[in-house]
C-alpha positions in Angstrom: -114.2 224.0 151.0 -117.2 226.7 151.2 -119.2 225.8 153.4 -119.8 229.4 153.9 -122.0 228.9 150.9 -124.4 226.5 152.6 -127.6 228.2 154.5 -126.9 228.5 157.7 -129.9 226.7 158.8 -128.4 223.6 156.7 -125.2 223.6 158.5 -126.8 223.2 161.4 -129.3 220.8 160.7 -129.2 217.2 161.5 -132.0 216.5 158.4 -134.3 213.7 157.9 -133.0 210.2 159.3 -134.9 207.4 156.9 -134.8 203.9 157.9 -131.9 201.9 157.6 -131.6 200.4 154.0 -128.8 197.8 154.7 -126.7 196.2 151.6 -126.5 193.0 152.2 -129.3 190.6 150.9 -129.3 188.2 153.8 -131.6 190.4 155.9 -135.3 190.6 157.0 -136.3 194.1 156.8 -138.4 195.2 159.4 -137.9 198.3 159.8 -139.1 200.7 157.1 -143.0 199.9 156.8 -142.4 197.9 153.5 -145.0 195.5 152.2 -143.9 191.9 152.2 -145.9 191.3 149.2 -145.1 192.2 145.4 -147.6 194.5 143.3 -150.0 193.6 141.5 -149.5 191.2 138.2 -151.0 193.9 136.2 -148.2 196.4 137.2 -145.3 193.5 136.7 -146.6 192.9 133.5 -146.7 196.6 132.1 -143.7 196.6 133.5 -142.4 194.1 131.5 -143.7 195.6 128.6 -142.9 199.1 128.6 -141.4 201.0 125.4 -138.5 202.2 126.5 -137.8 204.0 123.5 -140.6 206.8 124.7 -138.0 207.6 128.0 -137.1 210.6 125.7 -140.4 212.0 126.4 -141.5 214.2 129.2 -143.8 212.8 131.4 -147.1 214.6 131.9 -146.5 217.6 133.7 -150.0 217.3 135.7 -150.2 213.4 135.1 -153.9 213.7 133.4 -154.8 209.9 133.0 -153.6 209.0 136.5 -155.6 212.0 138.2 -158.4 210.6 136.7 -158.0 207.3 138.3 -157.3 208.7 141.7 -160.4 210.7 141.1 -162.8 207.6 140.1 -161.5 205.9 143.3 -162.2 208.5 145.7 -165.9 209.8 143.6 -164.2 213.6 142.9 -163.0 215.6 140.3 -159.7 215.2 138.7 -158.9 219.2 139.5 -159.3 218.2 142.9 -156.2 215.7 143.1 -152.4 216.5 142.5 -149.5 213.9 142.4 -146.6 213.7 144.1 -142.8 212.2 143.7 -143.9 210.3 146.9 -146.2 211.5 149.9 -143.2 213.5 151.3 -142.9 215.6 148.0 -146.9 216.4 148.4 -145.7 217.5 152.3 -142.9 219.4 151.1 -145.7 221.5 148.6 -148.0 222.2 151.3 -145.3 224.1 153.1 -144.3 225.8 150.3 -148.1 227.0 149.2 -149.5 227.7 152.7 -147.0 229.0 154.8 -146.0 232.3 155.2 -142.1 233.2 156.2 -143.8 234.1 159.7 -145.6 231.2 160.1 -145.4 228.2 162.4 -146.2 224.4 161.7 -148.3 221.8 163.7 -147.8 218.1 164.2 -147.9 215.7 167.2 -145.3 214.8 169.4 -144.1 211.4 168.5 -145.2 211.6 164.7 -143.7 211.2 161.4 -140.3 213.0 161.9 -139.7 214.5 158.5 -142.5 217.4 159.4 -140.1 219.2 161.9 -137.4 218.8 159.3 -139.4 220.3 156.2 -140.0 223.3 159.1 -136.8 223.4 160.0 -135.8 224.0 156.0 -138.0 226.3 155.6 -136.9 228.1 159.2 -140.5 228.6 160.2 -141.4 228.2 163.8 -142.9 224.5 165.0 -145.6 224.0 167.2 -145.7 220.1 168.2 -148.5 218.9 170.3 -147.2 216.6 172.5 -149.4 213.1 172.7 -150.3 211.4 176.5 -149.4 208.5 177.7 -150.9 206.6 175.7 -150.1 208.2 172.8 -153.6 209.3 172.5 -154.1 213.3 171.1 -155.9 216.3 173.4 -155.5 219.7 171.6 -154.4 222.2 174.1 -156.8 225.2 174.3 -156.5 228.1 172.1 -153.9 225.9 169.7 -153.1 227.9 167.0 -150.3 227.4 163.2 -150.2 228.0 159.7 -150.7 224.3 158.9 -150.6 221.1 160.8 -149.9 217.9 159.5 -151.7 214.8 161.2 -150.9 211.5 160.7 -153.9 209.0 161.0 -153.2 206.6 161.3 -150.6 207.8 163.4 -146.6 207.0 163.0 -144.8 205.5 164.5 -147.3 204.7 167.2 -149.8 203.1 164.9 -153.1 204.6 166.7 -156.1 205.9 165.0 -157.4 208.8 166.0 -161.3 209.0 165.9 -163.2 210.0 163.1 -165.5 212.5 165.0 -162.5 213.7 166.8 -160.1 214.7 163.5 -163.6 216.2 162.0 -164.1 217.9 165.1 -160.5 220.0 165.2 -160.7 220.1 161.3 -163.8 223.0 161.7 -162.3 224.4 164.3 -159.0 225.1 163.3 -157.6 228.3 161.5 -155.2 226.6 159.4 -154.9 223.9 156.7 -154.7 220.5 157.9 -152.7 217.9 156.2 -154.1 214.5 156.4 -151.1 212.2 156.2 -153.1 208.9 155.4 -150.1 206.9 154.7 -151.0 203.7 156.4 -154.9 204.1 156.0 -155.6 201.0 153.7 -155.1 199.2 156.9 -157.4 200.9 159.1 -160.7 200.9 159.8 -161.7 204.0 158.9 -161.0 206.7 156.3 -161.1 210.6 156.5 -160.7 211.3 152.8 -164.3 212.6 152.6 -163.2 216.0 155.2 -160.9 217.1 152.2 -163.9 217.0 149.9 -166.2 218.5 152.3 -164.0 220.9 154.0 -162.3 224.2 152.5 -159.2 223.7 154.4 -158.3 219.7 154.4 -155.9 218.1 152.3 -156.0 214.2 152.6 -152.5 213.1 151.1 -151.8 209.1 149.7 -149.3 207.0 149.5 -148.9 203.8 146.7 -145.5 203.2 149.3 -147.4 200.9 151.4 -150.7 199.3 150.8 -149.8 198.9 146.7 -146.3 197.7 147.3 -145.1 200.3 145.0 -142.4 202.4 147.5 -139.3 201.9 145.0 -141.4 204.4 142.6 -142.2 207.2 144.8 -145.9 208.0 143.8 -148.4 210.0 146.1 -151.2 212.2 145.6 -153.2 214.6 147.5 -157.1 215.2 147.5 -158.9 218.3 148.0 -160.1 221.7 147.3 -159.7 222.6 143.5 -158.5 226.1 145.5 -155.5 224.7 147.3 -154.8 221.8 144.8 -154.3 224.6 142.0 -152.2 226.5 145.1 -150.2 222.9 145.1 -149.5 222.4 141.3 -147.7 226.4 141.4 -145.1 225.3 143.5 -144.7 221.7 142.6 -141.3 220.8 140.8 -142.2 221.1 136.8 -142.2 217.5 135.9 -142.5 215.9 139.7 -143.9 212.2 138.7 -142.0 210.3 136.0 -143.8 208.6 133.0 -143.1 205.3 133.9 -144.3 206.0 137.4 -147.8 207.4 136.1 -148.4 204.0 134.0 -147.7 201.6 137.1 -150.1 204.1 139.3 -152.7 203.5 136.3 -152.2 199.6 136.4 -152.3 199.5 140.3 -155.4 201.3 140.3 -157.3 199.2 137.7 -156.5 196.5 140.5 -157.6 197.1 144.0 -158.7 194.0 144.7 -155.6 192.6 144.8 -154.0 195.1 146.9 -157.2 194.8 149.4 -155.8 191.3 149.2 -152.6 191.6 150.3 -154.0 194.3 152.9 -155.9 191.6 154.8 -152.9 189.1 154.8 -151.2 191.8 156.6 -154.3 192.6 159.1 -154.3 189.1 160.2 -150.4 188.5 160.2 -150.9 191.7 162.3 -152.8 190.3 164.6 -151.1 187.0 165.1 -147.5 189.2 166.0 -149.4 191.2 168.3 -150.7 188.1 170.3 -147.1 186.6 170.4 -145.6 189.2 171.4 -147.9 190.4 174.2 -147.1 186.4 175.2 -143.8 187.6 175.3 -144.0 190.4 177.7 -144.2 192.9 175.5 -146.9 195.9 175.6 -148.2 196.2 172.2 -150.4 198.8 170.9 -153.4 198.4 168.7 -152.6 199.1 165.6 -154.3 200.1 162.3 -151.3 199.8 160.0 -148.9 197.3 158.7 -146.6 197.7 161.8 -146.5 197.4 165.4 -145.3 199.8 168.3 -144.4 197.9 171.1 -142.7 198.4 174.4 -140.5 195.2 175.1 -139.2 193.7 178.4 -135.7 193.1 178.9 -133.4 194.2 177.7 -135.2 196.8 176.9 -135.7 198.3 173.4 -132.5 199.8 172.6 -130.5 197.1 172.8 -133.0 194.7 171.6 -133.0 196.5 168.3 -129.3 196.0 168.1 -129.2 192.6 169.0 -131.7 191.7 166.9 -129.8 194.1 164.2 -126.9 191.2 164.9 -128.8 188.3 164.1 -129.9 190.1 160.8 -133.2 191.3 161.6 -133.9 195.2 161.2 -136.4 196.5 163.4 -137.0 200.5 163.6 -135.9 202.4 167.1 -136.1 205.9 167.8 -133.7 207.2 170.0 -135.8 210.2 171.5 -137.1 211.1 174.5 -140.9 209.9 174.4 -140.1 206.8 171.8 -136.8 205.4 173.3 -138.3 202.7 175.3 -140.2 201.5 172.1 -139.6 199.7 168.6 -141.4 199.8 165.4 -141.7 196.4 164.2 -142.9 196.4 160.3 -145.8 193.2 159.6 -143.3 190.7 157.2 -144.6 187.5 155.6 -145.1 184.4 158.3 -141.4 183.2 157.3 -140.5 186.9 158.7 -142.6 186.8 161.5 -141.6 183.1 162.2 -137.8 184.2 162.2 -138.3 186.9 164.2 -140.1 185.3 167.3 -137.4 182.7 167.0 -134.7 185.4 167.2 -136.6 186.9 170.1 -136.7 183.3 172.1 -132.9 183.2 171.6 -132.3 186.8 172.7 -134.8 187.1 175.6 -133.8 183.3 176.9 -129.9 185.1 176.9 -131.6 188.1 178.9 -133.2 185.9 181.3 -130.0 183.9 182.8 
């Protein structure tokens, strides 16, 4: 076998670790920041009633019509969005468009773990700035990279990071920064405005989450017409499928009902977060559609896997600064219901 032939930097990699995605049906899923709810009936029913006759077509290399819609939502210009096969594939383009072979890569320390990996790729040097105790963010002094990616709200603890603050370290900093606004439907705030405003932010969207859309891979980014043109030269040639493009139109022409489903979540949210903390757990306040909790006994590792047993998949991060936690994704009540159950049964075990 030649595995001569593979990079050297790929041999040795470990690469991106996604969220388990078990086989069998019987299973709450927990652990991958799915919505519980289905799309909107506008997207079902162009679904339904797609010609599949034009799947010998090429998509729209740039995706025209569905740029425009991203640009009516956020009040810009079309030539200042791009779309992406997912939010990671907008990630991936940054890296490729704005940093050099010497240059280094910013992100916080615990954050979304694919950053390191797309550095690691690329072998360019990373510069992760660790979080405190709380998981809240100080930028050491004289903090210099290439680019940094921020997540905000923040994964996988689930904090937002103030408004003022992100604007703050936007002006100041050298670089680009990528906002990674995955989960910001659910939050309070919004920072999409800095990547309009500012000549180096990029504010990068998901329709994973908040549009229950993550089986199509669609994302976009917003910002400069300078660095979104810098994006669509290194972008793969046709990156967004056709069908993919229609169902973003359709979700679009129906916020509402994704704002919906959004505030079913908030409050579900909310609910969790009081049980558990009734539980003994320390729970974090969140601005997502998941929870980052630090449980009592047995402690988190093998809480995850006995809850794993009983068919519940929760998320748990065997590192150094997120091994005593879990990630626990916002289900529908009948999720949420089985879950405290499980937790009764497990914990009442613990206790004797």
């Amino acid at each position: 076998m030649r595995t001569d032939s593979i990079r050297r930097v790929v041999r040795s990699m470990r690469g991106y670790q996604p969220g388990e995605q078990p086989l069998r049906g019987d299973v709450i899923k927990l652990n991958t920041n799915e919505n519980p709810y289905p799309p909107s009936p506008r997207v079902l029913k162009l679904l339904r009633s797609l010609d599949g006759s034009q799947l010998r077509l090429y998509p729209d290399p740039l995706g025209g019509r569905l740029c425009e819609a991203v640009a009516r939502r956020h009040g810009c210009g079309s030539d200042e969005v791009v779309l992406g096969n997912g939010a990671d594939d907008i990630l991936a383009m940054c890296l490729r468009a704005f940093v050099e072979r010497d240059g280094s890569v910013g992100y916080f320390e615990p954050s979304y773990s694919l950053y390191p990996v797309l550095a690691e790729i690329a072998e360019v040097e990373v510069r992760p700035v660790e979080l405190g105790a709380d998981f809240e963010w100080a930028m050491p002094e004289g903090y210099t990279a290439s680019i940094f990616f921020m997540t905000n709200p923040n994964a996988p603890t689930g904090v937002l990071f103030p408004r003022e603050q992100v604007r703050e370290f936007c002006e100041t900093f050298s670089g680009i920064v990528v906002i990674d606004q995955a989960y910001v439907e659910f939050a309070r705030e919004d920072c999409v405005d800095l990547a309009l405003e500012l000549d180096n932010v990029i504010a990068v969207r998901t329709f994973s989450k908040a549009f229950s859309l993550a089986g199509i891979r669609l994302g976009y980014a917003v910002g400069p017409s300078e660095l979104m043109r810098a994006l669509i030269k290194v972008k793969d040639s046709y990156n967004v499928g056709r069908i993919t493009q229609e169902l973003g139109c359709a979700a679009l022409e129906d916020v509402r009902y994704m704002e919906g489903n959004v505030e079913r979540i908030r409050q579900t949210r909310a609910r969790l977060g009081g049980e558990l903390q009734r539980r003994g757990f320390r729970v974090w306040p969140s601005e997502t559609n998941f929870l980052w909790v630090r449980p009592p006994e047995p402690g988190a590792r093998r809480l995850y896997e006995l809850l794993r047993d009983d068919g519940i998949y929760v998320r748990y991060f065997d590192a150094r600064r997120t091994e005593d936690y879990l990630r626990i994704s916002v289900g529908d009540d009948a999720d949420m219901y089985a879950l405290l159950g499980s937790l009764d049964r497990i914990m009442a075990g613990a206790g004797r």
